[in-house]
C-alpha positions in Angstrom: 0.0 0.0 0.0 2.9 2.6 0.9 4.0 2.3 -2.7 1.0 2.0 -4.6 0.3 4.7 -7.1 -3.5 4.5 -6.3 -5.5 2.4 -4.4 -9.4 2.0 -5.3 -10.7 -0.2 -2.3 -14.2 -0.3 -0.2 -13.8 0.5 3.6 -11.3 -1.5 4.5 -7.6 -1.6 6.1 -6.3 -1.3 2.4 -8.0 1.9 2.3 -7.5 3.3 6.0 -3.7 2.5 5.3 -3.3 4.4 2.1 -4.8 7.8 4.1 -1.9 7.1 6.4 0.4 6.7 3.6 -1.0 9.5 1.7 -1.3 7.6 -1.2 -4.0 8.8 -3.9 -7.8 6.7 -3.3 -11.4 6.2 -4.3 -12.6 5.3 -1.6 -16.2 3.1 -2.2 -18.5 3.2 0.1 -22.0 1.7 0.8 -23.6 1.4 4.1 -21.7 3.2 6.4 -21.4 6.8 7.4 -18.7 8.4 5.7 -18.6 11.1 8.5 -18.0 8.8 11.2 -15.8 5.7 9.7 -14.8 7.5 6.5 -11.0 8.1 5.5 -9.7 10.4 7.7 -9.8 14.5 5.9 -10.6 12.8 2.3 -14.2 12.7 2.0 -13.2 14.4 -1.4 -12.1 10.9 -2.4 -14.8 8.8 -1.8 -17.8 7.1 -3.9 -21.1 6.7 -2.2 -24.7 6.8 -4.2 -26.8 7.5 -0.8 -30.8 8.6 -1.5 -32.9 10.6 1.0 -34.4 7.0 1.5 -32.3 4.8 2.4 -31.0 3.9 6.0 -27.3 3.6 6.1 -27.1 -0.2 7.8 -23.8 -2.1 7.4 -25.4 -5.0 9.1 -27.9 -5.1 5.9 -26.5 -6.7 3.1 -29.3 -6.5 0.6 -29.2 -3.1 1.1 -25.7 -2.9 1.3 -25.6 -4.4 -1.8 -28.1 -2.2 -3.3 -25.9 1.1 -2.4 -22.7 -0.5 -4.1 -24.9 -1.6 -6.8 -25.2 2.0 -7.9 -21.6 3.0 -8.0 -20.3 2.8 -11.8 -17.1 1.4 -12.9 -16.7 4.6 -15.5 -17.6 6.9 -12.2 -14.6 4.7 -10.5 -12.5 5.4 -13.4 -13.1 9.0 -13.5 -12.1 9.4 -10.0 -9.0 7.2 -10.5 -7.6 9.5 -13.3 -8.7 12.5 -11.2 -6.7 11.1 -8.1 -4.0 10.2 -9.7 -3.6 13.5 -12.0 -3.5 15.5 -8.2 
């Protein structure tokens, strides 16, 4: 992870690590809050499709599944090359 030139991962130690490292991210998230687990000062970074109705629930995974569901691998892609080009 320290030498990565980007690291596209859901919320997970991968992720968490690269912040540390300062390492460029897209961070993907589904059903968790970004403002309490997210990575740390780069909410800039991440990828979450969240409607006014949905209940953020990471113990839900049909609706877990549902909220990564609507995350795009071109809207990934787009955010890689705009990581990578800061």
């Amino acid at each position: 992870v320290e030498a990565s030139a980007l690291v596209i991962a859901n919320d997970s130690a991968a992720l968490h690590m690269a912040v540390g490292f300062d390492r460029p991210i897209v961070a993907l998230f589904g059903p968790t809050r970004v403002d309490l687990v997210g990575p740390y000062g780069r909410s800039r970074d991440v990828v979450q499709r969240v409607t006014p109705s949905d209940r953020l629930d990471h113990k839900n995974a049909a609706a877990g599944r549902l909220l990564m569901d609507r995350i795009t691998v071109a809207e990934v892609l787009a955010r890689a090359q705009g990581a990578v080009a800061r």
